[in-house]
C-alpha positions in Angstrom: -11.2 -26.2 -11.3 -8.1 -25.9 -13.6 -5.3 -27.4 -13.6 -3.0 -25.5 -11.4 -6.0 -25.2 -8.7 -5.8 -29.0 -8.6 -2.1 -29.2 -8.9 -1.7 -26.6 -5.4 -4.3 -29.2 -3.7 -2.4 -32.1 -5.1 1.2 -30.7 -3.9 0.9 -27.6 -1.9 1.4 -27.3 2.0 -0.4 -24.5 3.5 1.5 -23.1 6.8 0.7 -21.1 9.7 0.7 -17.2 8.7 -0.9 -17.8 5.9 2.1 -19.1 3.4 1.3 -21.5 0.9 4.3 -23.8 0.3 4.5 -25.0 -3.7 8.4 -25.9 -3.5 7.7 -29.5 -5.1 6.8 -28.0 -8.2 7.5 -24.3 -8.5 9.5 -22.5 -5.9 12.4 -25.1 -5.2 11.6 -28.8 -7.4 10.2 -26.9 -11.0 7.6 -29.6 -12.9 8.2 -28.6 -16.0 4.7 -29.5 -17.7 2.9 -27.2 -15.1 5.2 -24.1 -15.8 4.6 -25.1 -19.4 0.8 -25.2 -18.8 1.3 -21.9 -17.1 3.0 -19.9 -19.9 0.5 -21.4 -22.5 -2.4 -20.3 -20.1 -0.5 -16.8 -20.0 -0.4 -16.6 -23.9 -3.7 -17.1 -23.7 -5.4 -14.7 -21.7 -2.8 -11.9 -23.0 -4.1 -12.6 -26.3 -4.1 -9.4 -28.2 -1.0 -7.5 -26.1 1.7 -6.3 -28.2 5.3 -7.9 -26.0 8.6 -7.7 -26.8 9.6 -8.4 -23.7 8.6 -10.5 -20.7 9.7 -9.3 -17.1 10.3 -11.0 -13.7 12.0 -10.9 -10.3 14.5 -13.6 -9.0 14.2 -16.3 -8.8 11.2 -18.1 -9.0 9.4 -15.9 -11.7 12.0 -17.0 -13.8 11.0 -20.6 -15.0 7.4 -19.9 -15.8 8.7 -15.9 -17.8 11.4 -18.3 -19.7 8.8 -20.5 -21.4 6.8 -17.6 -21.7 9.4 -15.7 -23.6 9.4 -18.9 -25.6 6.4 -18.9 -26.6 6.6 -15.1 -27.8 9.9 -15.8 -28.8 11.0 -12.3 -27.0 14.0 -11.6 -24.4 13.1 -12.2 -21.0 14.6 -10.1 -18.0 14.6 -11.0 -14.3 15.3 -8.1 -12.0 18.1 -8.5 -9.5 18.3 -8.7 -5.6 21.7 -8.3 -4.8 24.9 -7.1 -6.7 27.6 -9.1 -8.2 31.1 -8.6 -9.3 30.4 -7.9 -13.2 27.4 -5.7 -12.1 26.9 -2.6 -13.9 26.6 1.1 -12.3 24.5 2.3 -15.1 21.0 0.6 -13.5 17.5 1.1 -12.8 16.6 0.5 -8.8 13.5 0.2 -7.1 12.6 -1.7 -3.5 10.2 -4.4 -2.9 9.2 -6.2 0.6 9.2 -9.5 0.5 5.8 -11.3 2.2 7.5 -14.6 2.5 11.3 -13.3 4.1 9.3 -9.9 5.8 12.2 -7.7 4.3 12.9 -5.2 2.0 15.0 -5.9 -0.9 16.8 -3.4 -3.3 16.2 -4.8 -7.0 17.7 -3.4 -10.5 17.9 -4.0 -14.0 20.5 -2.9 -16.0 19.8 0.4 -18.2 20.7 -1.7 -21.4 17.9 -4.3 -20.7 14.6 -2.1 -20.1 14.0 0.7 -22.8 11.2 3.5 -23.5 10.5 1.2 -27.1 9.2 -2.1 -25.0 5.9 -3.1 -24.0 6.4 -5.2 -21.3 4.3 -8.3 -19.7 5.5 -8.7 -16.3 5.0 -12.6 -14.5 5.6 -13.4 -11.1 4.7 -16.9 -8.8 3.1 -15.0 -6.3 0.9 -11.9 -6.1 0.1 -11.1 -2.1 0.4 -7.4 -1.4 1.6 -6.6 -4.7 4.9 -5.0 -3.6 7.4 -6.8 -5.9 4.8 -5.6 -8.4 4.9 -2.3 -7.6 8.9 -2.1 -7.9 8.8 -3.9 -11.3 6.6 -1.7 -12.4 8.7 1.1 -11.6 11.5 0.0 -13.2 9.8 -0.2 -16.5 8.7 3.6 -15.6 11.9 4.5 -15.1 13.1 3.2 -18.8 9.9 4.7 -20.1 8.6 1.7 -21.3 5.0 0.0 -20.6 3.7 -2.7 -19.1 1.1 -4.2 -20.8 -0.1 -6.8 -18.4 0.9 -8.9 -15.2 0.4 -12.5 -14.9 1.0 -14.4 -11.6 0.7 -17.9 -11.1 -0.9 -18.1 -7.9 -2.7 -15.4 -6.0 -3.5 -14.4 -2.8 -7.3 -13.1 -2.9 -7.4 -12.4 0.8 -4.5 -9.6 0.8 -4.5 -6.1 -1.5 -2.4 -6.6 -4.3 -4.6 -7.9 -6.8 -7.6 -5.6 -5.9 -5.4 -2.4 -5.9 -3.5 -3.5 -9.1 -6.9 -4.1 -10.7 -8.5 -0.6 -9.8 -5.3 1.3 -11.0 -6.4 -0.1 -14.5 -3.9 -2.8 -15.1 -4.7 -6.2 -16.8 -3.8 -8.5 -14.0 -4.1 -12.1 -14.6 -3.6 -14.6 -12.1 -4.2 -18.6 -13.2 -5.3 -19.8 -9.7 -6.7 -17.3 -7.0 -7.0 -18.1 -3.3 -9.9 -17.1 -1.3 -9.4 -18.7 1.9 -6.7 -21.2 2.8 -6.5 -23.4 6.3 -3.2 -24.8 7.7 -5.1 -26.9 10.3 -7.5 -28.3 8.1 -5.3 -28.1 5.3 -8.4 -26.6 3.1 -8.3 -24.0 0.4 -11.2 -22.3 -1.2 -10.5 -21.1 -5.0 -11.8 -17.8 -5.9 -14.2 -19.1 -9.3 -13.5 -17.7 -12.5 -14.9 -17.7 -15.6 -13.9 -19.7 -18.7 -13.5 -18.1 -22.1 -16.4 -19.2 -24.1 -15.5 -21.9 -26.5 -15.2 -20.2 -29.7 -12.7 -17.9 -28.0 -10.9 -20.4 -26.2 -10.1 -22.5 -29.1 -8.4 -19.4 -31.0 -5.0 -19.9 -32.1 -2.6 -18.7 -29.2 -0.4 -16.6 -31.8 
């Protein structure tokens, strides 16, 4: 079990319709040393991808792709939900449907921010059906740029997103996978995965 695994059965509340509440330590309350824990793990299995950029959606991607950016020492960009005063016209726009609010929600990135030159790792908290994915994904496509790989912190094993990501040929990293979750029982069973092997894992994360 690693450490996010143990931190979910630690702090997480599972509700009814299958939602998985982490606000003590990621969605609302951030603990700091787990989001950094999660950018190194990141780093890590990335190892080897070109990035000059690191790419999420607001808000919560936005404190574990900070420390990642960090850690590559790279720009990071967080796409958009809704438009503000000093907003720009010239922007890419995609939609994604949100699991957890069941709506649809226009995002953007300003056209200066994404280009055809980056390769682009994409992190998220969640991965469930994949849709905010899917419209950051497209709005690299739309700059002409690449995405190199996507890292969630916590996904949903049960629903598509991961599977369908997967079989399109992306490199899809997520650092705890859930299998099966209970909200009467309060049980969740972790999808296993394998460690590196130890010469690999102790390889310098640059």
């Amino acid at each position: 079990m690693n450490f996010l695994e143990e931190k979910i059965l630690q702090d997480g509340v599972i509700k009814e319709g299958n939602i998985l509440k982490v606000d003590s330590f990621l969605n609302h309350q951030i603990d700091v040393d787990t989001i950094r824990q999660m950018a190194y793990e990141f780093k890590r299995r990335f190892r080897g991808k070109k990035v000059n950029k690191v790419l999420t959606i607001e808000a919560s991607g936005i404190s574990i792709a900070t420390l990642l950016g960090n850690l590559y020492d790279v720009p990071v960009v967080f796409a958009k939900k809704s438009e503000t005063a000093n907003s720009t016209d010239d922007k890419y726009i995609s939609q994604a449907f949100s699991f957890t609010h069941k709506k649809h929600n226009n995002v953007f990135i300003s056209k200066p921010y994404l280009s055809a030159t980056d390769c682009v790792l994409i992190v998220d908290d969640f991965l469930a059906d994949g849709q905010a994915a899917r419209a950051l994904i497209d709005l690299v496509k739309q700059a002409g740029g690449q995405v190199v790989g996507l890292g969630f912190a916590i996904e949903k094993g049960q629903q598509k997103g991961g599977s369908e990501l997967r079989a399109e040929g992306y490199h899809v990293e997520s650092i705890a996978i859930v299998e099966e979750m209970d909200w009467r029982t309060q049980t969740i069973r972790f999808r296993q995965q394998l460690p590196l092997p130890l010469s690999k894992a102790k390889l310098s994360l640059g």
